[in-house]
PyMOL Python script that loads the backbone (N, CA, C, O; Angstrom):
from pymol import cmd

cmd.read_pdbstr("""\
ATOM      1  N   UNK A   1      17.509   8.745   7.532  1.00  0.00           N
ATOM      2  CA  UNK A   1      16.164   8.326   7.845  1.00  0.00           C
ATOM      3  C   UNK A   1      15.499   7.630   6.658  1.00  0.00           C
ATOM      4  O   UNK A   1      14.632   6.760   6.741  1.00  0.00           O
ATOM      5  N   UNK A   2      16.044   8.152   5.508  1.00  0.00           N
ATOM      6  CA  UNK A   2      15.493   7.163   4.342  1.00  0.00           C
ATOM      7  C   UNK A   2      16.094   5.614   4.093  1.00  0.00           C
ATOM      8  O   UNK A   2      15.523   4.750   3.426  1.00  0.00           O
ATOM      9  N   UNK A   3      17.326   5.471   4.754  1.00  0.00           N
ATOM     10  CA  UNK A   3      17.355   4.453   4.444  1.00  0.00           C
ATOM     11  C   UNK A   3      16.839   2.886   4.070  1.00  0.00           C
ATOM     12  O   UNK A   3      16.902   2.226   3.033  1.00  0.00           O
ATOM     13  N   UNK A   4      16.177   2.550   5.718  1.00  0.00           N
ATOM     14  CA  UNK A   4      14.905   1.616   5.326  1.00  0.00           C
ATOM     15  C   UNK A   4      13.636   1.733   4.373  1.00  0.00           C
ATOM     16  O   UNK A   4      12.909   0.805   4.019  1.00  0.00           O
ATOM     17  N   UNK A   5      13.519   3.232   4.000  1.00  0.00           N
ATOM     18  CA  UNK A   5      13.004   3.606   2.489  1.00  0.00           C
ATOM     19  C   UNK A   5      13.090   2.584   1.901  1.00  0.00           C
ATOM     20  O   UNK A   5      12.293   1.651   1.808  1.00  0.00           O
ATOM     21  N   UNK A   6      14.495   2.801   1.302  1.00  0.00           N
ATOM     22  CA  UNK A   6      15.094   2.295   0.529  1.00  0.00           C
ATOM     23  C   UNK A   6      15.218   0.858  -0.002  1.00  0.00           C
ATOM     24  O   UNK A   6      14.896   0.373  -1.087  1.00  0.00           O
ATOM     25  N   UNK A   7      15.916   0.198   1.353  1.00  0.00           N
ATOM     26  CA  UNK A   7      15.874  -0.683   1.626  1.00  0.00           C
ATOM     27  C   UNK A   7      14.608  -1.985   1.142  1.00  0.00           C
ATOM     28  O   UNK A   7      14.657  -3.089   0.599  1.00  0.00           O
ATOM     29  N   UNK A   8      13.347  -0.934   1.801  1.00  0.00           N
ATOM     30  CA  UNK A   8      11.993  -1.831   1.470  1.00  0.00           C
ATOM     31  C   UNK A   8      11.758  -2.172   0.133  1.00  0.00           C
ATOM     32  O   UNK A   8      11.409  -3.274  -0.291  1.00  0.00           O
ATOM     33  N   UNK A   9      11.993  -1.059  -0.557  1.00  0.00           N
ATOM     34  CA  UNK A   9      11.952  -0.616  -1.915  1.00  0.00           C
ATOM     35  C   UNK A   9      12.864  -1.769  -2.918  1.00  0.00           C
ATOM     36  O   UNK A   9      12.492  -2.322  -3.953  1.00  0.00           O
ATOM     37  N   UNK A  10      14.224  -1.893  -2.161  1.00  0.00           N
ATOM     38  CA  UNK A  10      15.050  -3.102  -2.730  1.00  0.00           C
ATOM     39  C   UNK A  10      14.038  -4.341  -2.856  1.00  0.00           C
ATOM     40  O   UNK A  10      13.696  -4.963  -3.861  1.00  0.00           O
ATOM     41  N   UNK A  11      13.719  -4.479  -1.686  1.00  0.00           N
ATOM     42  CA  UNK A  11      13.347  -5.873  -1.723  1.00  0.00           C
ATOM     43  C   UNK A  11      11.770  -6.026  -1.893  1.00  0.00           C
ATOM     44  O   UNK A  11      11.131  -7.073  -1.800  1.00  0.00           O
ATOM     45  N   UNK A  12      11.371  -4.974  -2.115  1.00  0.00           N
ATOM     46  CA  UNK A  12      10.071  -5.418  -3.216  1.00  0.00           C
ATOM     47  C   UNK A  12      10.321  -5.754  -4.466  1.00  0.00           C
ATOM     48  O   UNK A  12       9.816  -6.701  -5.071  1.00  0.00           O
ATOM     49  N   UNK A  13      11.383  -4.706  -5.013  1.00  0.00           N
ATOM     50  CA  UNK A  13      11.726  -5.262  -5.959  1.00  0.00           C
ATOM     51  C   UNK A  13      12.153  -6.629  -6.508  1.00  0.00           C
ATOM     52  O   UNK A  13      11.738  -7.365  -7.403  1.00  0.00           O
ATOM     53  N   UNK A  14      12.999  -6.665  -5.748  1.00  0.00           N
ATOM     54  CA  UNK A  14      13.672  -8.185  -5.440  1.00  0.00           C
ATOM     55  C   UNK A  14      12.861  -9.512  -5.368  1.00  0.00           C
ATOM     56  O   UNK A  14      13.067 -10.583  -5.939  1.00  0.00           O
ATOM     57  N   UNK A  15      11.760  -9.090  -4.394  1.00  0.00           N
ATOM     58  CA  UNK A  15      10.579 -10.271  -4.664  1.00  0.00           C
ATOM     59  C   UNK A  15       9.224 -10.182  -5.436  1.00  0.00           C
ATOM     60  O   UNK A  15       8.186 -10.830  -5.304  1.00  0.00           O
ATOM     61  N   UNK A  16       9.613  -9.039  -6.394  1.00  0.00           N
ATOM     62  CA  UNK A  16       8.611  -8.645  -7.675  1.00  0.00           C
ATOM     63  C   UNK A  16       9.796  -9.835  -8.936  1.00  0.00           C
ATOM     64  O   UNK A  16       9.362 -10.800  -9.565  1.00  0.00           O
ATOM     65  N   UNK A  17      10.822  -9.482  -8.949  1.00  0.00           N
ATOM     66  CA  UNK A  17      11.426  -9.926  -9.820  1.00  0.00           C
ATOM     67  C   UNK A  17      11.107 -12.107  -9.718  1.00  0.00           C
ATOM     68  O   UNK A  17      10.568 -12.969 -10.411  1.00  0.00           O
ATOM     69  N   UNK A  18      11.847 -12.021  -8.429  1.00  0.00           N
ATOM     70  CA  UNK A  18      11.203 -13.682  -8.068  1.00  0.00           C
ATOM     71  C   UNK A  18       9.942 -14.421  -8.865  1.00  0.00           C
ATOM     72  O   UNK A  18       9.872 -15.436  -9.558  1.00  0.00           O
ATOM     73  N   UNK A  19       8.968 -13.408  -8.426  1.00  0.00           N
ATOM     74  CA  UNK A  19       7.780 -14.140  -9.002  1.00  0.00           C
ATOM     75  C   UNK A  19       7.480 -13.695 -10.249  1.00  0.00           C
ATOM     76  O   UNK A  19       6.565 -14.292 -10.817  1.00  0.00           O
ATOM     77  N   UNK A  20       8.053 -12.730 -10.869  1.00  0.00           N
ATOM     78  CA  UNK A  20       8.275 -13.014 -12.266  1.00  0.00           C
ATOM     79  C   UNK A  20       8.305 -14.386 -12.879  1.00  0.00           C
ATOM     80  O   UNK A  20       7.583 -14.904 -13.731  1.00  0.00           O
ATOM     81  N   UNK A  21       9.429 -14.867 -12.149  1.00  0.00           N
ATOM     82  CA  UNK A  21      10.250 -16.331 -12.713  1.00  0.00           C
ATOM     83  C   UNK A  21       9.712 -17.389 -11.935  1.00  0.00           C
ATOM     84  O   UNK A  21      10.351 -18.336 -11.475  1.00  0.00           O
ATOM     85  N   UNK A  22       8.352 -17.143 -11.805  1.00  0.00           N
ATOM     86  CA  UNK A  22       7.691 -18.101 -10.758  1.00  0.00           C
ATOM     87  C   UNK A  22       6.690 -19.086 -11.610  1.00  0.00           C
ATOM     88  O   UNK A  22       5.687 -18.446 -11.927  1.00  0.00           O
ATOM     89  N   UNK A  23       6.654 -20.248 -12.013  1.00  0.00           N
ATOM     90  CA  UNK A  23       5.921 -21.430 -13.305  1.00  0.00           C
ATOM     91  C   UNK A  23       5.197 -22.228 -12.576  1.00  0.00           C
ATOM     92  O   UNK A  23       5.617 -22.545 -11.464  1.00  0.00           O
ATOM     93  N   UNK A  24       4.139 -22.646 -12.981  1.00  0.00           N
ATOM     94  CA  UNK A  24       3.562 -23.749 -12.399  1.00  0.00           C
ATOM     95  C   UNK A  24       4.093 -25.209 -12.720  1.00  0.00           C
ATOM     96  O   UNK A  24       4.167 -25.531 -13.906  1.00  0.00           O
ATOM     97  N   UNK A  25       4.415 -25.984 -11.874  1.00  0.00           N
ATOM     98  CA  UNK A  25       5.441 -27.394 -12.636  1.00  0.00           C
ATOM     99  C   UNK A  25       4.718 -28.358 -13.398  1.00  0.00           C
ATOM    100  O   UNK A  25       3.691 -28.958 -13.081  1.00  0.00           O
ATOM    101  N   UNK A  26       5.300 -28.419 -14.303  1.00  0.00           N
ATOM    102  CA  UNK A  26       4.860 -29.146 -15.655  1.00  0.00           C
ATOM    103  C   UNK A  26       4.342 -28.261 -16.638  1.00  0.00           C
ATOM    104  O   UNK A  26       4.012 -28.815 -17.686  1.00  0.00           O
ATOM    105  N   UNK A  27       4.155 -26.823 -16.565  1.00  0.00           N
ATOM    106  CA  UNK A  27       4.200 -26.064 -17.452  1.00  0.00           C
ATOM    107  C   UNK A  27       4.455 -25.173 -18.056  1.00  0.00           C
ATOM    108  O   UNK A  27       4.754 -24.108 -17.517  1.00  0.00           O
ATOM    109  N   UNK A  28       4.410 -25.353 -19.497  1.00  0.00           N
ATOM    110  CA  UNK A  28       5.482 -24.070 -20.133  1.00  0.00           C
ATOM    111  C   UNK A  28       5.184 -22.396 -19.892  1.00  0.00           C
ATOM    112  O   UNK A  28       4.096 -21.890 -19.617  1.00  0.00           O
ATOM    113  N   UNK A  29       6.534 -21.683 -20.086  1.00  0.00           N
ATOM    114  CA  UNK A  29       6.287 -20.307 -20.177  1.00  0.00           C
ATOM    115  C   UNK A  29       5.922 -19.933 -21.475  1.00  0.00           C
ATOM    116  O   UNK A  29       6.587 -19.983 -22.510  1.00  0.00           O
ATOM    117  N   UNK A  30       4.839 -19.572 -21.290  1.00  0.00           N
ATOM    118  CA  UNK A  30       4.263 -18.326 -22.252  1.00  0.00           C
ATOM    119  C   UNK A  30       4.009 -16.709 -22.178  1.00  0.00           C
ATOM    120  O   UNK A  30       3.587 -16.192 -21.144  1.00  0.00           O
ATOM    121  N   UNK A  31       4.243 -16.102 -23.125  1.00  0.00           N
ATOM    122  CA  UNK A  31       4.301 -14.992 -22.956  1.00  0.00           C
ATOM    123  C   UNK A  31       3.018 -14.040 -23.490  1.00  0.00           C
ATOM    124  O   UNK A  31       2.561 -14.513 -24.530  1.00  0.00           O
ATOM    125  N   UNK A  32       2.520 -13.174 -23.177  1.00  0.00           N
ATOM    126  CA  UNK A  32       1.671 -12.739 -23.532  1.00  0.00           C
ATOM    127  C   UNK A  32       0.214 -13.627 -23.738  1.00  0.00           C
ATOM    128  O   UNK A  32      -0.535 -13.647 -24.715  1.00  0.00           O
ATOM    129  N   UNK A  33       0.119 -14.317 -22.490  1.00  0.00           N
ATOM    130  CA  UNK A  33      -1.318 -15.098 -22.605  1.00  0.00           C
ATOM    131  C   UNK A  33      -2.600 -14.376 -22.068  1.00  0.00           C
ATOM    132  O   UNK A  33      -2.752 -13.495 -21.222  1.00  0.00           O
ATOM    133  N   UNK A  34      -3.245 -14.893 -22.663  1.00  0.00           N
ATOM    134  CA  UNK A  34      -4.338 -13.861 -21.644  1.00  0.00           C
ATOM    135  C   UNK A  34      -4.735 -14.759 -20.379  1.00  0.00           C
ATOM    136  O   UNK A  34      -4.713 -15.981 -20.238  1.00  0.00           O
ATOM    137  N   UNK A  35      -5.176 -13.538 -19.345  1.00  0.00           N
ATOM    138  CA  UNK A  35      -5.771 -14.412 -18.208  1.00  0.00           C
ATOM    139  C   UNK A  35      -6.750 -14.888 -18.296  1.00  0.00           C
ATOM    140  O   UNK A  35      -7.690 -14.362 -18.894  1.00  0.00           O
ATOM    141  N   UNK A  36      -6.821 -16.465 -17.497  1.00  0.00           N
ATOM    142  CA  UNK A  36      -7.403 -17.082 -17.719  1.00  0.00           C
ATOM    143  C   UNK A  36      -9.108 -17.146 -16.772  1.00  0.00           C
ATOM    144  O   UNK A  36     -10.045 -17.893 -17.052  1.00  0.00           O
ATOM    145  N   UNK A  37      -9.072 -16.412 -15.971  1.00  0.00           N
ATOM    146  CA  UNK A  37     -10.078 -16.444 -14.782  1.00  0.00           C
ATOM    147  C   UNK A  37     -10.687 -14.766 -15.347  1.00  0.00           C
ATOM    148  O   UNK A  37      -9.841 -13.884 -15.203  1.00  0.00           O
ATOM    149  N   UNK A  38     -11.546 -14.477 -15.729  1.00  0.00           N
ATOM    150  CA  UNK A  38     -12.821 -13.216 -15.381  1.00  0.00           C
ATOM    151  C   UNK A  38     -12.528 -12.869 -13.542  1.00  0.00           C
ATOM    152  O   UNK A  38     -11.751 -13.406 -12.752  1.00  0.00           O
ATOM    153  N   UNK A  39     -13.317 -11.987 -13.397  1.00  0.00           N
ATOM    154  CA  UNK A  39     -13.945 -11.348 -12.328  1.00  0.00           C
ATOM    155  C   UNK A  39     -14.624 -11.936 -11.593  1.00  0.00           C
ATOM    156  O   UNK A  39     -14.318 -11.986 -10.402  1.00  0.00           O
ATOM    157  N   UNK A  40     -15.704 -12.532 -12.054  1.00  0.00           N
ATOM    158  CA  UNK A  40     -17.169 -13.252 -11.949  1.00  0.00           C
ATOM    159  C   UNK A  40     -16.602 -14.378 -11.427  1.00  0.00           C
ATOM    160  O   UNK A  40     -17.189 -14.928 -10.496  1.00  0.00           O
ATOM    161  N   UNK A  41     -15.153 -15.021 -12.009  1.00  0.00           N
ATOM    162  CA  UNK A  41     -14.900 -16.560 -12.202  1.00  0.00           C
ATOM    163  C   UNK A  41     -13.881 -16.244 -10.674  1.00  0.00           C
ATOM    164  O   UNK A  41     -13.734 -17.095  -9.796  1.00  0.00           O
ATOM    165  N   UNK A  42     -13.340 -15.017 -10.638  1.00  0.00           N
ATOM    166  CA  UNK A  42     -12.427 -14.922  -9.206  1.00  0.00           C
ATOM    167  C   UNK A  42     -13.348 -14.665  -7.787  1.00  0.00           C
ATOM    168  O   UNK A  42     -12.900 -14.917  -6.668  1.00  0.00           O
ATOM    169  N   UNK A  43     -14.728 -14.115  -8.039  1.00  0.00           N
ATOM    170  CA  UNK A  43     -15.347 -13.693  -7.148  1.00  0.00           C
ATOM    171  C   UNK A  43     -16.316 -14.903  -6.712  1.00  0.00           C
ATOM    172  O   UNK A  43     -16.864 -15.032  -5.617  1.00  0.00           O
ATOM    173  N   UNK A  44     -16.401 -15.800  -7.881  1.00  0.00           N
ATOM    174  CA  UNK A  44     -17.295 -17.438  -7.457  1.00  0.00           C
ATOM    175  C   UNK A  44     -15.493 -17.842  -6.545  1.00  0.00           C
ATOM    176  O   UNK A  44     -15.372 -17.308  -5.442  1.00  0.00           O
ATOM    177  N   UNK A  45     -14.414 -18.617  -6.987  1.00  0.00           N
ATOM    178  CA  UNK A  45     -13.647 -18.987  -6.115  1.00  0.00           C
ATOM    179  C   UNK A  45     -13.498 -18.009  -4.832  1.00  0.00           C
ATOM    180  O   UNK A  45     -13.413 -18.505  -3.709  1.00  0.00           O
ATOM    181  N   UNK A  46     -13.479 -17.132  -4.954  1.00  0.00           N
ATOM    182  CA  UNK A  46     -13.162 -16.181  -3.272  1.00  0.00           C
ATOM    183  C   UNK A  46     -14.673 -16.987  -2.562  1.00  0.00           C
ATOM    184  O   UNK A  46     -14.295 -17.967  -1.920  1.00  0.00           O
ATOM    185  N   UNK A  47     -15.954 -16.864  -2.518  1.00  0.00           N
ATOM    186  CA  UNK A  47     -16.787 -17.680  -2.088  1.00  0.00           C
ATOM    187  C   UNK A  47     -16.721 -18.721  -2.106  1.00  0.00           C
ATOM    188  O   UNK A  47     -17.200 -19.295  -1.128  1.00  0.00           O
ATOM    189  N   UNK A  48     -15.975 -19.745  -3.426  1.00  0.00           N
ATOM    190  CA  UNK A  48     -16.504 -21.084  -2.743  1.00  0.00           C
ATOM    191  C   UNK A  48     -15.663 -21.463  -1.656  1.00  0.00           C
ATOM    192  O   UNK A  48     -15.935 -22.316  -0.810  1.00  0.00           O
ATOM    193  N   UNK A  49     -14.378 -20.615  -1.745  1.00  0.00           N
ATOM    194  CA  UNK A  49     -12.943 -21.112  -0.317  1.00  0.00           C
ATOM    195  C   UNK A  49     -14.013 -20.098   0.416  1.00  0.00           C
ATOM    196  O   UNK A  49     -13.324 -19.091   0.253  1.00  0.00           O
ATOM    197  N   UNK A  50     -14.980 -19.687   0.985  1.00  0.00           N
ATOM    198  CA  UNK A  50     -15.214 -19.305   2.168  1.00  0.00           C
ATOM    199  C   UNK A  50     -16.143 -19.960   3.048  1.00  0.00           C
ATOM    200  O   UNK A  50     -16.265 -20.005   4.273  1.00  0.00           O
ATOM    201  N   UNK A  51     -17.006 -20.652   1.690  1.00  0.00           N
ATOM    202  CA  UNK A  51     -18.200 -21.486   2.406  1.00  0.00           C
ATOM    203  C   UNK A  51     -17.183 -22.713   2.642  1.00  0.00           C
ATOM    204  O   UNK A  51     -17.707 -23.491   3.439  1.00  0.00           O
ATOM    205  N   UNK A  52     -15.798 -23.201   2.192  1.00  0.00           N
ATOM    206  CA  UNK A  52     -15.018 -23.920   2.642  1.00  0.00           C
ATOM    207  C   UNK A  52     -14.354 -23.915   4.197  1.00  0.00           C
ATOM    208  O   UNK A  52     -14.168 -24.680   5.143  1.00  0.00           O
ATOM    209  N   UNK A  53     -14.188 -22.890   3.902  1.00  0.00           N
ATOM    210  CA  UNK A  53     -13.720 -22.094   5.238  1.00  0.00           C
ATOM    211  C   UNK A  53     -14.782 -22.034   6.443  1.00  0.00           C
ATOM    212  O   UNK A  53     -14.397 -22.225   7.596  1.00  0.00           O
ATOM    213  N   UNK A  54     -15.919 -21.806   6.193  1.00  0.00           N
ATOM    214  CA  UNK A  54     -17.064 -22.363   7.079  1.00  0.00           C
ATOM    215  C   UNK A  54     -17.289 -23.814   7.467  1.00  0.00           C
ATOM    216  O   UNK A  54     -17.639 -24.258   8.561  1.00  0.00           O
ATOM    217  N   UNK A  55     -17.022 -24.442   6.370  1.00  0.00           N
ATOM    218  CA  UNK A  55     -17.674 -25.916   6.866  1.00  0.00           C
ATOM    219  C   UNK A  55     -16.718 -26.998   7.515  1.00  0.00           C
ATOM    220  O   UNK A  55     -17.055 -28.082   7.993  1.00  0.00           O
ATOM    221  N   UNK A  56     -14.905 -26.224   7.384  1.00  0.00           N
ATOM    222  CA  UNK A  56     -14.450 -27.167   7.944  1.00  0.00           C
ATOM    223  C   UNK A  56     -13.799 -26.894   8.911  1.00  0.00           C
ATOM    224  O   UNK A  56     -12.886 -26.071   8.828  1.00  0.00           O
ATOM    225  N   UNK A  57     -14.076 -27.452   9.943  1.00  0.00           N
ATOM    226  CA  UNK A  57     -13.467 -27.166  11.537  1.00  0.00           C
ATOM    227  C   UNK A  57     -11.983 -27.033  11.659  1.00  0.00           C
ATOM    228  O   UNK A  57     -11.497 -26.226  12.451  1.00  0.00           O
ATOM    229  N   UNK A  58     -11.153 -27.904  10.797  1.00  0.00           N
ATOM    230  CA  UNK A  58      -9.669 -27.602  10.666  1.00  0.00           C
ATOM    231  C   UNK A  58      -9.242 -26.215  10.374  1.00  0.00           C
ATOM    232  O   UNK A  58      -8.303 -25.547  10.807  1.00  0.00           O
ATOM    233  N   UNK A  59     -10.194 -25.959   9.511  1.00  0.00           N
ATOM    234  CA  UNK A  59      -9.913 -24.476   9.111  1.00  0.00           C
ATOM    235  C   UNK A  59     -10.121 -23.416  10.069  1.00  0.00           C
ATOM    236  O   UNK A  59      -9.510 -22.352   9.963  1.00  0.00           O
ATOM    237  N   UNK A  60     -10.867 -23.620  10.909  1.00  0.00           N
ATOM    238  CA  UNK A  60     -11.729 -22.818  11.848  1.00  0.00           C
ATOM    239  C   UNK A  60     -10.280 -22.261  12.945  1.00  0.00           C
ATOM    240  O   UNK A  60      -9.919 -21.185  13.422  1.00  0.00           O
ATOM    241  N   UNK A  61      -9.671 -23.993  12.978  1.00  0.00           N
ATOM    242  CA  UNK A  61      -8.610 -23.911  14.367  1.00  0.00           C
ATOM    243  C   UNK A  61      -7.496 -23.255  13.601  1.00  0.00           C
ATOM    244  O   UNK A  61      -6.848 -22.301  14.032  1.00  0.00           O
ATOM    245  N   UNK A  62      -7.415 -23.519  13.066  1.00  0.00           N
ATOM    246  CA  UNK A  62      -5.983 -22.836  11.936  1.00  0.00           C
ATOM    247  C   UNK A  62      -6.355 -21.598  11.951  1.00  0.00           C
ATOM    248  O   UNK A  62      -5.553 -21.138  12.764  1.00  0.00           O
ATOM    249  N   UNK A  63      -7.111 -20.597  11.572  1.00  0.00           N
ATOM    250  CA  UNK A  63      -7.286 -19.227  11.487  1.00  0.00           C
ATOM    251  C   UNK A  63      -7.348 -18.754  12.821  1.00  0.00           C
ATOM    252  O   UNK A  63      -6.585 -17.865  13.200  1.00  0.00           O
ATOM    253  N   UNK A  64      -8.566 -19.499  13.898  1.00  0.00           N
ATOM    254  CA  UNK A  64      -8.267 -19.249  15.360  1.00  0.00           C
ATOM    255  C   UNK A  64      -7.209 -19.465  15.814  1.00  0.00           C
ATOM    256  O   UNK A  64      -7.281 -19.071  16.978  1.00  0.00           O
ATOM    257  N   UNK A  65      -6.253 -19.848  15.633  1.00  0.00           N
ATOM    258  CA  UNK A  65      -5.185 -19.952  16.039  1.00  0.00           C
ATOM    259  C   UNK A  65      -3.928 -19.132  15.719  1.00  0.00           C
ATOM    260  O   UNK A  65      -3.080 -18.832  16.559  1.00  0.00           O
ATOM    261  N   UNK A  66      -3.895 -18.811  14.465  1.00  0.00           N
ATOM    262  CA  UNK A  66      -3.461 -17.847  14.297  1.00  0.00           C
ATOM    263  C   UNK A  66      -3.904 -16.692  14.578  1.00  0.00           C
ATOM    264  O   UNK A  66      -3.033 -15.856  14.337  1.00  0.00           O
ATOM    265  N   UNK A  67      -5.233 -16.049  15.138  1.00  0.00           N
ATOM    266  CA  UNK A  67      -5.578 -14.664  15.653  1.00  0.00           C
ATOM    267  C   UNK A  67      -5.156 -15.289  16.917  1.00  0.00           C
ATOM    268  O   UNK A  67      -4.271 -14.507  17.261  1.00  0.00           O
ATOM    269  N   UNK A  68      -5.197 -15.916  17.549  1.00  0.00           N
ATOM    270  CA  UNK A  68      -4.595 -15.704  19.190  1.00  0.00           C
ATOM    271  C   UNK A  68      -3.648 -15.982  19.127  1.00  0.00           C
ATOM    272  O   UNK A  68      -3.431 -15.690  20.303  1.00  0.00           O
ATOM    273  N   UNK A  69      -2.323 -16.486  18.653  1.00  0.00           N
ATOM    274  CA  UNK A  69      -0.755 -16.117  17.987  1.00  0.00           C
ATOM    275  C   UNK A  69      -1.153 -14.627  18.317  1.00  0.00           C
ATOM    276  O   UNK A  69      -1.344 -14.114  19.419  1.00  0.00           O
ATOM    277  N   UNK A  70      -1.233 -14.024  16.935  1.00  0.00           N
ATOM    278  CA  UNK A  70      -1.105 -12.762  16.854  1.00  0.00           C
ATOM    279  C   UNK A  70      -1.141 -11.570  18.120  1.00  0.00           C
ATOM    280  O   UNK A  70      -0.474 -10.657  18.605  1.00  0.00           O
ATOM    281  N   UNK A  71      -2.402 -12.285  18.259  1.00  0.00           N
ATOM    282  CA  UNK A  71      -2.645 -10.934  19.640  1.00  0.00           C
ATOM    283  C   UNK A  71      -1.759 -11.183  20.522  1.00  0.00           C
ATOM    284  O   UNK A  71      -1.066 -10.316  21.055  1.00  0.00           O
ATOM    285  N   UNK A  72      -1.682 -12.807  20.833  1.00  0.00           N
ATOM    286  CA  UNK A  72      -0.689 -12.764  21.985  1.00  0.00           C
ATOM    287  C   UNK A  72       0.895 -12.312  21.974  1.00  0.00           C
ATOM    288  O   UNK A  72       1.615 -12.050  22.937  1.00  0.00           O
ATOM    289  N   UNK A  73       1.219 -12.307  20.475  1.00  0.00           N
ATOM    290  CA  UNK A  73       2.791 -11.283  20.155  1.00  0.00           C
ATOM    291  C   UNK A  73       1.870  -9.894  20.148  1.00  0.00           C
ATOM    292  O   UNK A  73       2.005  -9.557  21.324  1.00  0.00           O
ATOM    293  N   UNK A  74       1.176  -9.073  19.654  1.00  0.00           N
ATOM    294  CA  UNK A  74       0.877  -8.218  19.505  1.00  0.00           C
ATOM    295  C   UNK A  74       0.796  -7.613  21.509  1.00  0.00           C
ATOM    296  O   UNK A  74       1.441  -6.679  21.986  1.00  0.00           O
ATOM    297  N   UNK A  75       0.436  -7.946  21.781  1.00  0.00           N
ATOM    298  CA  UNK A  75      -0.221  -7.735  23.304  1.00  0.00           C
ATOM    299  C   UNK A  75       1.248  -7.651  24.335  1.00  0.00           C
ATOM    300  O   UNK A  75       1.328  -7.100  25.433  1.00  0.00           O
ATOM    301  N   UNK A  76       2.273  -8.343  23.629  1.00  0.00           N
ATOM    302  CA  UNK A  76       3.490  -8.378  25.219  1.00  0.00           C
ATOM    303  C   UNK A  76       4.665  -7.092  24.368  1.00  0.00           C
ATOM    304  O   UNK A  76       5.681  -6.707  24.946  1.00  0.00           O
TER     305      UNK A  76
END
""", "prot")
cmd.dss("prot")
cmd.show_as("cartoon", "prot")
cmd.util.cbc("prot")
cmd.orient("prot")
């Protein structure tokens, strides 16, 4: 019964390790940098992608669309 435990456990690992080794292109690895974004500076971007997320109708159908996806696998 533990197996899929287990299993999950592999492959978190597995895709913890991935994004370890995950760079932005065109730039170097550094080690021990500090982060670059505050709190304040993550909690202004989480708002400004929302008033984004409000104003543009593409976005609107894309998220609506994916909740009625969902329900409709969720539901059969």
């Amino acid at each position: 019964m533990r197996f899929p435990l287990y299993l999950t456990l592999l492959t978190a690992l597995g895709a913890w390790w991935a994004a370890l080794g995950m760079t932005e292109p065109g730039h170097e690895r550094r080690l021990f940098q500090r982060p670059v974004a505050t709190a304040g500076q993550a909690l202004r971007a989480t708002l400004d992608a929302g008033r984004w997320i409000l104003a543009t109708p593409f976005a609107w159908v894309v998220i609506a669309g994916g909740m009625l996806f969902d329900h409709l696998c969720r539901c059969s």
